[in-house]
C-alpha positions as CSV (number, residue, x, y, z in Angstrom):
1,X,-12.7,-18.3,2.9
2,X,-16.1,-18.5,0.5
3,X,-15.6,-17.4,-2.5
4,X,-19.2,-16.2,-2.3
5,X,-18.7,-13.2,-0.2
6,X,-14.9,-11.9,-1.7
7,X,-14.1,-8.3,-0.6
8,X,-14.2,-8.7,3.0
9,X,-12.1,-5.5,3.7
10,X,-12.9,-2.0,2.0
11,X,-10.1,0.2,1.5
12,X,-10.9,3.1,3.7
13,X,-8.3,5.7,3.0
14,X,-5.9,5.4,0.9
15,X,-2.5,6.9,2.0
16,X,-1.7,9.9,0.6
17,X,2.1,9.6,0.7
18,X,3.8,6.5,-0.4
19,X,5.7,4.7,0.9
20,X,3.0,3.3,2.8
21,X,4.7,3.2,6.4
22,X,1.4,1.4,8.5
23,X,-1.6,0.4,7.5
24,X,-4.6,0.7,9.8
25,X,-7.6,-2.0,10.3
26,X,-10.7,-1.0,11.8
27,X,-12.9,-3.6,13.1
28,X,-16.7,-1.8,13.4
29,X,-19.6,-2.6,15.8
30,X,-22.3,-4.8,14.9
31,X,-24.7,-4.2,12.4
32,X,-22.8,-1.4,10.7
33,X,-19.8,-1.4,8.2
34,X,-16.3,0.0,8.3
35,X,-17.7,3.2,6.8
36,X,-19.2,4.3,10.1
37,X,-15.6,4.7,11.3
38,X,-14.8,6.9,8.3
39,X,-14.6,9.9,10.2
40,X,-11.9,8.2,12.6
41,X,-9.6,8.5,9.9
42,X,-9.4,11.8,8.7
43,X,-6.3,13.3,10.8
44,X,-4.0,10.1,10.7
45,X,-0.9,10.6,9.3
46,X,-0.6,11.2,5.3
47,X,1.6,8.2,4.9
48,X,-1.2,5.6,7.1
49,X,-3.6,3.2,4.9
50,X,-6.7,2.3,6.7
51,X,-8.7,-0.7,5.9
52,X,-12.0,-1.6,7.3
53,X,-13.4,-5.0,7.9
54,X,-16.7,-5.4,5.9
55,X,-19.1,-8.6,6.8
56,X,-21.6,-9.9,4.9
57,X,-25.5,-8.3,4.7
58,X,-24.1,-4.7,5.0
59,X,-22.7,-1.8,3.1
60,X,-21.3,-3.3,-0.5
61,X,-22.3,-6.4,0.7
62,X,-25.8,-5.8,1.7
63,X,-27.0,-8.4,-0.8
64,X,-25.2,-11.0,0.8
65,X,-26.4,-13.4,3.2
66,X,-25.1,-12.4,6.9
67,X,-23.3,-14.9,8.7
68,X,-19.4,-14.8,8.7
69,X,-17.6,-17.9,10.9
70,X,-14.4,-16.5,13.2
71,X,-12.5,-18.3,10.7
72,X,-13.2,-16.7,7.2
73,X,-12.8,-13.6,9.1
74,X,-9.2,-14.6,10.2
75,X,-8.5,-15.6,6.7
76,X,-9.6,-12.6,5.1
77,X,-6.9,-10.8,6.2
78,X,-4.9,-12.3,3.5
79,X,-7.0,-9.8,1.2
80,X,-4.8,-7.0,3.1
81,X,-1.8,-9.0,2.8
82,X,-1.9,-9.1,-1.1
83,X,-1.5,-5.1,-0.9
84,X,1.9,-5.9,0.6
85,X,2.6,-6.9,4.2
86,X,2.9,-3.8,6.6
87,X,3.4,-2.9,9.9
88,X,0.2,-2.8,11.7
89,X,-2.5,-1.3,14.4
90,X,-5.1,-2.7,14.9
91,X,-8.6,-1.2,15.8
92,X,-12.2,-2.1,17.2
93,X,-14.8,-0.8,18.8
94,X,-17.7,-2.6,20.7
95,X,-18.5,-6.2,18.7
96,X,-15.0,-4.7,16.5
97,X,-12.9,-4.6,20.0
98,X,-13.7,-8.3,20.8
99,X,-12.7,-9.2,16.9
100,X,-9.1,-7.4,17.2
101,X,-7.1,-9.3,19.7
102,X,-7.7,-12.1,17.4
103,X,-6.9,-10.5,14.3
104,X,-3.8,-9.0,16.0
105,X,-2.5,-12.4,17.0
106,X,-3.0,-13.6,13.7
107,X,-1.0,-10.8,12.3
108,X,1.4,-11.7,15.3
109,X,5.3,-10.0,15.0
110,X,3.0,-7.6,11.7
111,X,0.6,-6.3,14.6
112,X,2.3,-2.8,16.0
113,X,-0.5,-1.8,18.5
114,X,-4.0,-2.7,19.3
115,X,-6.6,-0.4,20.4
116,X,-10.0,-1.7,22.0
117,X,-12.9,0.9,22.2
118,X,-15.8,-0.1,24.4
119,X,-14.3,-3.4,24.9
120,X,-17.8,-5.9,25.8
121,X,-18.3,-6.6,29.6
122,X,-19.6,-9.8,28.6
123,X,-16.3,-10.9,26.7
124,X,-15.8,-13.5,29.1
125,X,-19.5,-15.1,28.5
126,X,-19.9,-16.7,25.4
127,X,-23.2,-18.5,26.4
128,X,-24.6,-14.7,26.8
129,X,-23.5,-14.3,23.0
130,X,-25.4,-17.2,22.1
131,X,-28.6,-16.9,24.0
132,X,-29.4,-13.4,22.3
133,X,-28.2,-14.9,19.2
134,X,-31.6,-17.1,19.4
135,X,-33.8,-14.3,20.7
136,X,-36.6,-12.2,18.9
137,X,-35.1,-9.3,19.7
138,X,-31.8,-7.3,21.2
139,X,-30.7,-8.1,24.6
140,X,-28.0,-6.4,26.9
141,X,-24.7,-8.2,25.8
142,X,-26.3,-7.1,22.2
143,X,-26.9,-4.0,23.1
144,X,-23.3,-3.8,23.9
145,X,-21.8,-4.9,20.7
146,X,-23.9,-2.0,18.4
147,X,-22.6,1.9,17.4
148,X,-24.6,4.3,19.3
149,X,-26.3,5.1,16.3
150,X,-27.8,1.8,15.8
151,X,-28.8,1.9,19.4
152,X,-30.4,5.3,18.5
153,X,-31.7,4.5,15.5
154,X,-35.9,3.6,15.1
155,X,-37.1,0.7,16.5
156,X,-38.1,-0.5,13.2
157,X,-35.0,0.2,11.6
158,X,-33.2,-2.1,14.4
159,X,-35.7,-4.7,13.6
160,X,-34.9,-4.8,10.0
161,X,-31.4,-5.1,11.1
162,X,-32.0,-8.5,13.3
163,X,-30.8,-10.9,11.1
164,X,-27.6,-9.1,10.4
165,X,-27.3,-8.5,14.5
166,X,-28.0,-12.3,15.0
167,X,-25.3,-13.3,12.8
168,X,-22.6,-10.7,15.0
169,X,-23.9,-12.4,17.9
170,X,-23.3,-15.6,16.9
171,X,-19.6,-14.1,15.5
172,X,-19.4,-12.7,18.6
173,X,-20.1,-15.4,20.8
174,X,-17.2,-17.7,18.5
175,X,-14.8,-14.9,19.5
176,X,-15.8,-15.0,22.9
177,X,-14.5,-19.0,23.5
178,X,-11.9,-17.9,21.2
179,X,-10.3,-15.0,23.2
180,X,-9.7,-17.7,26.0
181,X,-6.6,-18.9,24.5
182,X,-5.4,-15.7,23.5
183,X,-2.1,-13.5,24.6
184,X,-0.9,-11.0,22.9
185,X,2.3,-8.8,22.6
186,X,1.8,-5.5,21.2
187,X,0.7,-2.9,23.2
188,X,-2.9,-2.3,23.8
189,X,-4.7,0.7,24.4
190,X,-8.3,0.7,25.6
191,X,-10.7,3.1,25.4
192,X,-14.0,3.0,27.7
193,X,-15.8,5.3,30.1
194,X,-15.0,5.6,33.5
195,X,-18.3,3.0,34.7
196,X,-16.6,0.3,32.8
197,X,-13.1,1.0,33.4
198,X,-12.4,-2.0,35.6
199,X,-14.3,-4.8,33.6
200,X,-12.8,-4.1,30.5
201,X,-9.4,-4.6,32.8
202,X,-10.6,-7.5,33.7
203,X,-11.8,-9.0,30.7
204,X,-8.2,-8.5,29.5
205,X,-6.0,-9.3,32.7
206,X,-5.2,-12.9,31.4
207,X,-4.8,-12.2,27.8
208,X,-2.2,-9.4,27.4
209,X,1.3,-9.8,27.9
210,X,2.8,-6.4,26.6
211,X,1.8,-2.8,28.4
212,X,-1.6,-2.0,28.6
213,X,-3.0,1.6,28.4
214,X,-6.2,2.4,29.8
215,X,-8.0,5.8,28.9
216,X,-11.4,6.2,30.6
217,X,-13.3,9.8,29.1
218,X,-15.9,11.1,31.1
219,X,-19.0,10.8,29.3
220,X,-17.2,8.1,27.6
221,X,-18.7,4.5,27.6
222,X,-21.5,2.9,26.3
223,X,-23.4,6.4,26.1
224,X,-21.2,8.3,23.4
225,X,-20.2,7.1,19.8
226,X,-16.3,6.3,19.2
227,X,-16.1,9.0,16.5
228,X,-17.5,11.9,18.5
229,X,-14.9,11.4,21.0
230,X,-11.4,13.2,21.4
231,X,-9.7,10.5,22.9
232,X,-10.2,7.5,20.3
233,X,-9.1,10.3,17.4
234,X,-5.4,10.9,19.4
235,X,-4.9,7.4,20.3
236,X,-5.4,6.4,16.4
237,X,-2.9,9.5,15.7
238,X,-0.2,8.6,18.5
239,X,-0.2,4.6,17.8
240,X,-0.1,4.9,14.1
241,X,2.6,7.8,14.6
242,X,5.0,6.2,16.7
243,X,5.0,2.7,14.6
244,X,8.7,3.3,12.8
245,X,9.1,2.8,9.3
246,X,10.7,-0.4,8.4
247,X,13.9,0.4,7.0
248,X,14.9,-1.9,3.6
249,X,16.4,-1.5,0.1
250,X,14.5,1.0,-2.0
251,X,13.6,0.2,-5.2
252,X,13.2,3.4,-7.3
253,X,11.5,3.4,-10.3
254,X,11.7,5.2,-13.2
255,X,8.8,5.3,-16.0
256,X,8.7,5.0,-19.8
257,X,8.1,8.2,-21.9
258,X,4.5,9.7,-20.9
259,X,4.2,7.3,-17.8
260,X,4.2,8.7,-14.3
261,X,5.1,7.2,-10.8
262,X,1.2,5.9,-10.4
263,X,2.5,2.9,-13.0
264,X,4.4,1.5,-10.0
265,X,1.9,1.7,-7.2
266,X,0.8,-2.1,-7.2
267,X,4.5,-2.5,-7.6
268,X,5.0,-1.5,-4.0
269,X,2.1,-4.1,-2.7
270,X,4.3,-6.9,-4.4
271,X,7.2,-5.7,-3.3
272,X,9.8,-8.5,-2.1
273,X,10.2,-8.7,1.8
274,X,12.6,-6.6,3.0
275,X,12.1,-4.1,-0.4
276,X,10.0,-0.7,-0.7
277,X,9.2,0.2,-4.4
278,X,9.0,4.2,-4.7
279,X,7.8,5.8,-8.5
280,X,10.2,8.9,-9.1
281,X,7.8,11.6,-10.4
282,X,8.7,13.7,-13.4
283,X,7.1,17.3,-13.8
284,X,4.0,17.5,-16.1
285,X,2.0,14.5,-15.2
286,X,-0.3,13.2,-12.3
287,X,0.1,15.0,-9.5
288,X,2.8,17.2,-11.0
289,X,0.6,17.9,-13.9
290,X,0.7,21.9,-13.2
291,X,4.6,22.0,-13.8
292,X,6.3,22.7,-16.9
293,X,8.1,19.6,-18.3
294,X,11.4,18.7,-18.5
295,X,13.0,18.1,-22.2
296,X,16.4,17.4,-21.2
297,X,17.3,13.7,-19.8
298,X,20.2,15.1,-17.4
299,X,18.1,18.1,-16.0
300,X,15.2,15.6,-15.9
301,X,17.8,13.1,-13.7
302,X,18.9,16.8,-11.8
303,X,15.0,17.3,-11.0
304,X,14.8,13.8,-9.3
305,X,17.5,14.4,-6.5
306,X,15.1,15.5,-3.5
307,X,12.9,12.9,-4.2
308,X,15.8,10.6,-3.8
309,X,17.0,12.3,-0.7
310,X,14.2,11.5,0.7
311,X,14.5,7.8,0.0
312,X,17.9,7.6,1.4
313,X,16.9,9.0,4.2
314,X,14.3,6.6,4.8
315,X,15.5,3.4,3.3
316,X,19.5,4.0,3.7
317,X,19.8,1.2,0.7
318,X,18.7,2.2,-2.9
319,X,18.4,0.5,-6.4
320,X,16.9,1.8,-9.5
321,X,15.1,0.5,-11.9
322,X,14.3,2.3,-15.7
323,X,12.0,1.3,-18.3
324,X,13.3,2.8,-22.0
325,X,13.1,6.6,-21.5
326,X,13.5,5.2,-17.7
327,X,16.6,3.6,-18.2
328,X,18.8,6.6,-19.7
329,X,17.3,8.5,-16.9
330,X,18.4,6.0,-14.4
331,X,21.6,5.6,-16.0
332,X,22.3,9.6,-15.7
333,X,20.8,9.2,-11.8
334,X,23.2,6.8,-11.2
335,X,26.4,8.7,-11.8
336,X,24.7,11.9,-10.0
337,X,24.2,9.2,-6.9
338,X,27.3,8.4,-6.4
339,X,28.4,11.1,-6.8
340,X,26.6,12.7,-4.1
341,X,26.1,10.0,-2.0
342,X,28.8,7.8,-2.2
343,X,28.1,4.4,-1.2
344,X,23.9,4.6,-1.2
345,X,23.0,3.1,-4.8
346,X,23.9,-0.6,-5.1
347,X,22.5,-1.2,-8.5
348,X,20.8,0.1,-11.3
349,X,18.2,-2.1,-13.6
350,X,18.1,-1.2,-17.1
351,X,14.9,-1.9,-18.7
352,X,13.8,-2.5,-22.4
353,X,16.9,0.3,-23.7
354,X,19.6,0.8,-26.0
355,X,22.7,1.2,-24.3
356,X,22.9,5.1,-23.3
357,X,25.7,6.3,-25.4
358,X,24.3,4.3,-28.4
359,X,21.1,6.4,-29.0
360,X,17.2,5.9,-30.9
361,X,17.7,5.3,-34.4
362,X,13.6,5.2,-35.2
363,X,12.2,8.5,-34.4
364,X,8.7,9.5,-34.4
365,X,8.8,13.7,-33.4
366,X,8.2,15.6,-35.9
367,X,5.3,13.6,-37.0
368,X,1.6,14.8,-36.9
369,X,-0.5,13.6,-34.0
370,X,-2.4,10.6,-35.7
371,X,1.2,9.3,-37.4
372,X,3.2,10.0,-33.8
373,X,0.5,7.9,-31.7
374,X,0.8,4.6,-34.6
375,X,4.5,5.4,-34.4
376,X,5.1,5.3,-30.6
377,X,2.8,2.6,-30.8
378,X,4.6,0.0,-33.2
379,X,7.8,1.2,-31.0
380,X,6.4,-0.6,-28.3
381,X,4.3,-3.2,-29.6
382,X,1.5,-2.1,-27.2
383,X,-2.5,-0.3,-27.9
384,X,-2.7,1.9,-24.9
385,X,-6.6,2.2,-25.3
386,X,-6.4,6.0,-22.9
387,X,-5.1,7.6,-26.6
388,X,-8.2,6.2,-28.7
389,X,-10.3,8.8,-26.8
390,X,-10.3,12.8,-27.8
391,X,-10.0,14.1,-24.6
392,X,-7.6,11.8,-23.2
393,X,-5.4,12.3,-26.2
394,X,-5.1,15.7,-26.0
395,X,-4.7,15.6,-22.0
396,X,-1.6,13.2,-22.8
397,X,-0.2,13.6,-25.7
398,X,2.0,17.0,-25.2
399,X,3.7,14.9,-21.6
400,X,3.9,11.9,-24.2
401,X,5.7,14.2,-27.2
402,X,8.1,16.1,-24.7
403,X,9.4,12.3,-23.3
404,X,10.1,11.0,-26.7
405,X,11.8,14.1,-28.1
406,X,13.6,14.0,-24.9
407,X,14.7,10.3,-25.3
408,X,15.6,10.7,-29.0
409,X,17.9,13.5,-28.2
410,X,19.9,11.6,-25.5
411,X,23.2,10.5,-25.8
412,X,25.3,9.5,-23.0
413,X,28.8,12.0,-22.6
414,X,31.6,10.1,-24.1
415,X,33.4,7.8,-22.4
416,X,31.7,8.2,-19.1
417,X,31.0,4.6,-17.5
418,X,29.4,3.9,-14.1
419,X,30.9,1.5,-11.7
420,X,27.7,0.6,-9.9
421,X,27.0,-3.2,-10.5
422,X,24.1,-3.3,-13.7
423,X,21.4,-5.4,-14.9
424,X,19.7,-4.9,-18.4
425,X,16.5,-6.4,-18.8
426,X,14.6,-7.2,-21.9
427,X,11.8,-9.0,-23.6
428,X,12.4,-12.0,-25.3
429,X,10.1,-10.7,-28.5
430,X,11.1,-6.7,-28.4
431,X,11.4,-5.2,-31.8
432,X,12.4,-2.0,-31.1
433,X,15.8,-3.2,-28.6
434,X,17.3,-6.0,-30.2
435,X,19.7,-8.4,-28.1
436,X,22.8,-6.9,-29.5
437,X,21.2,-3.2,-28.8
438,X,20.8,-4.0,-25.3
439,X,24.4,-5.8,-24.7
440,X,26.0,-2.8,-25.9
441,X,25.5,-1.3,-22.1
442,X,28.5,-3.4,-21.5
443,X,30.6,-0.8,-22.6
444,X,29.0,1.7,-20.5
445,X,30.0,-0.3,-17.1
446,X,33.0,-0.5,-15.1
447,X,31.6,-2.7,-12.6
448,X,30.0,-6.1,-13.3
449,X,27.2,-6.8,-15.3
450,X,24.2,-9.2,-16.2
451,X,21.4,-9.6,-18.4
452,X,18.0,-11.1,-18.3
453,X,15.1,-12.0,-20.8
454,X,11.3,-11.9,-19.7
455,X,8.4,-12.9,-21.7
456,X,7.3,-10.5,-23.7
457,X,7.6,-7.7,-26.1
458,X,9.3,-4.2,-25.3
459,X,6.4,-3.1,-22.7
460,X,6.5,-7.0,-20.9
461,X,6.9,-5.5,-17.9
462,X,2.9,-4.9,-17.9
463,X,2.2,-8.4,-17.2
464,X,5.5,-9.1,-15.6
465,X,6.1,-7.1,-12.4
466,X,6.5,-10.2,-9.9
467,X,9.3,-11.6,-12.8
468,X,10.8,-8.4,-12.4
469,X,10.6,-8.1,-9.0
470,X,12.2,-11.6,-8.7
471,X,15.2,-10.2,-10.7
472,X,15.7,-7.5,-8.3
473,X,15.3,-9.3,-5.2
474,X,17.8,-12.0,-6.6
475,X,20.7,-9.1,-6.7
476,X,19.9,-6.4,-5.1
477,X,20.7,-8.2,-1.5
478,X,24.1,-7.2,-1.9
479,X,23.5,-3.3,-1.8
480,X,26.2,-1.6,0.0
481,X,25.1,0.3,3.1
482,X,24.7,4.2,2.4
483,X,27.4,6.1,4.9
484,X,24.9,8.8,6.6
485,X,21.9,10.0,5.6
486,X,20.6,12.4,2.1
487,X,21.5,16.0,2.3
């Protein structure tokens, strides 16, 4: 792939629910970008991401040369593969719907459903591709690979254009000799009016070996643009909406004191195969910002329950994983788990913390603001830049003070031990958990436990979250099965 020409795919939409259950590419006509499909997108499923294939000389990359060869374009996809791999449908329409059965066989067993809009007549005829790629102007198997907007657009707006529609036609006519030795799997749906019904079938008799929808709308065709239409906007819905959700361990994570589920988002697009990572959101921050927070670590652990009821449901398998504040609150999760839902949490990761019946012995509340910020700060050995600015300081810093009153307060109820398997994690160069702090969670466990040293100070885990995942991934396999599902 050239590393001229980077960000071939534009994140679309992102989904509003994590975790992200399928992700959505859309493959656009020629000349145009993936934001002419924008408008596809909007009544998909909260919990879809849509990505949009973006070639060169358009939209953000309308500086760059056009020209893209069939093979950077199947390499690029492993741009959407470094947000995690999902399962996925695949859509095109006109130059777009000769592009996906490629990219779906490259996805192969990861491509759910494919779904062709205005599939070209002349897919068969790469020398047609070819010819108009050389001509002065747009021909008829062109003419067939733009958006209806493009088609209606001024004449010397199209012209401007020609470059950019010379280099889809040569794209185009590489895809062409390409779909010759393609079959695919997954279902297809496709999407044409009724006057091309039967050569889109035919263009795709040979190379298709699941089911094969077809859904000709009157007025359809080559006469009405894919996002006006009814039809494309519930087959998008239905094929994303049936695509289960993969079922796996469920990593839940739990943040430090003033950090919110949002730290753990590009967590979940490193996520181990077989693995979902899921932030547990606390009241008073992000999108929880309008609730009162919690001061107490055990109603704080009491608050989390639905969220992990949902998580059960969906993954059947869960871990946890705590980062200081995090930790005691996992550690009081934990014994509400099992005791709810026997059998569900195979292991909880303890993260740069004092054992939880041990306690802080450095405090910082109490302190004015400008002494509580350098406090909390040498505690962890870490500049966050957001509290240098006024407003930003002021936004944060009551979430911030309520967390670290809360974690100072903590102590663990006497004698109470938890029998789920545990892993404490720590920096090699922490100063504020020392090695003999953090073995002293020994006496907390009746069941087996481990220990591990990263790189890193007490907040490593911001440059180490593939270590960390490692860890997990390593011992986590033998999670116990959850009996039934989260009530």
């Amino acid at each position: 792939m050239s590393a001229a020409s980077p960000k071939w795919w534009t994140l679309v939409r992102r989904a509003a629910r994590e975790p992200v259950r399928v992700r959505l590419l859309v493959l656009p006509p020629a000349g145009t970008g993936p934001a002419s499909l924008r408008p596809l997108v909007t009544g998909l499923p909260d919990d879809v991401e849509v990505m949009g294939l973006n070639l060169p000389g358009r939209e953000r990359r309308r500086g760059e040369p056009p020209g893209a060869g069939l093979a950077d374009v199947l390499a690029s996809l492993r741009q959407p593969h470094d947000r995690g791999r999902l399962p996925t449908v695949v859509y095109g329409h006109r130059l777009g719907a000769l592009l996906a059965p490629l990219v779906a066989a490259e996805l192969d067993d990861e491509c759910r459903a494919v779904v062709l809009s205005d599939f070209p007549a002349a897919a068969d005829d790469r020398r047609t591709f070819a010819a108009e790629a050389e001509m002065s102007g747009v021909g008829p198997a062109g003419t067939a690979l733009l958006s209806q907007e493009l088609l209606a657009a001024d004449p010397a707006e199209r012209q401007a254009l020609l470059p950019v529609l010379r280099a889809d036609l040569t794209l185009a006519a590489a895809a062409s000799e390409a779909l010759r030795a393609v079959r695919l799997t997954a279902p297809v749906t496709v999407l044409t009016g009724p006057d091309h019904a039967q050569s889109a079938v035919d263009a795709l008799r040979d190379r298709v070996c699941g089911p094969v929808e077809l859904l000709a709308e009157p007025h359809g065709g080559h006469g009405t643009s894919s996002v006006d239409r009814p039809v494309t906007l519930a087959a998008l819905r239905w094929t994303t909406d049936r695509v289960e959700r993969v079922r796996g361990i469920g990593i839940l994570c739990l943040p430090f004191a003033g950090g919110g589920a949002g730290f753990f988002r590009s967590w979940s697009r490193r996520a181990p195969t077989g693995h979902t990572v899921r932030g547990l959101q606390l009241p008073g921050r992000e999108n929880r910002i309008l609730e009162e927070a919690v001061t107490d670590v055990r109603a704080a652990a009491e608050c989390l329950l639905p969220q992990v009821a949902t998580a059960i449901d969906d993954c059947g398998k869960v871990v946890l994983f705590g980062h200081s504040l995090g930790a005691a609150l996992g550690f009081e999760l934990a014994l509400l788990i099992n005791r709810r839902w026997p059998g569900a949490l195979g292991h909880l990761y303890a993260s740069g913390s004092t054992a939880p019946h041990c306690g802080r012995t450095d405090h910082a509340t109490g302190l004015d603001d400008d002494a509580f910020v350098a406090r909390v700060r040498g505690f962890a050995g870490h500049h966050d830049a957001a509290l240098d600015d006024p407003e930003l300081r002021e936004l944060l810093l009551p979430t911030l003070r309520t967390d670290v009153a809360m974690h100072e307060a903590y102590r663990a109820e006497p004698g109470v031990q938890l029998d789920t398997p545990i892993t404490v994690l720590r920096g090699q160069h922490d100063e504020l958990v020392s090695a003999a702090e953090a073995a002293r969670w020994a006496e907390v466990a009746a069941g087996p436990i481990t220990s591990v040293e990263l790189t890193g100070g007490h907040m490593y885990l911001l440059d180490q979250a593939e270590a960390v995942l490692a860890v997990i991934a390593g011992t986590a396999a033998a999670v116990p099965h959850a009996e039934g599902k989260a009530t």
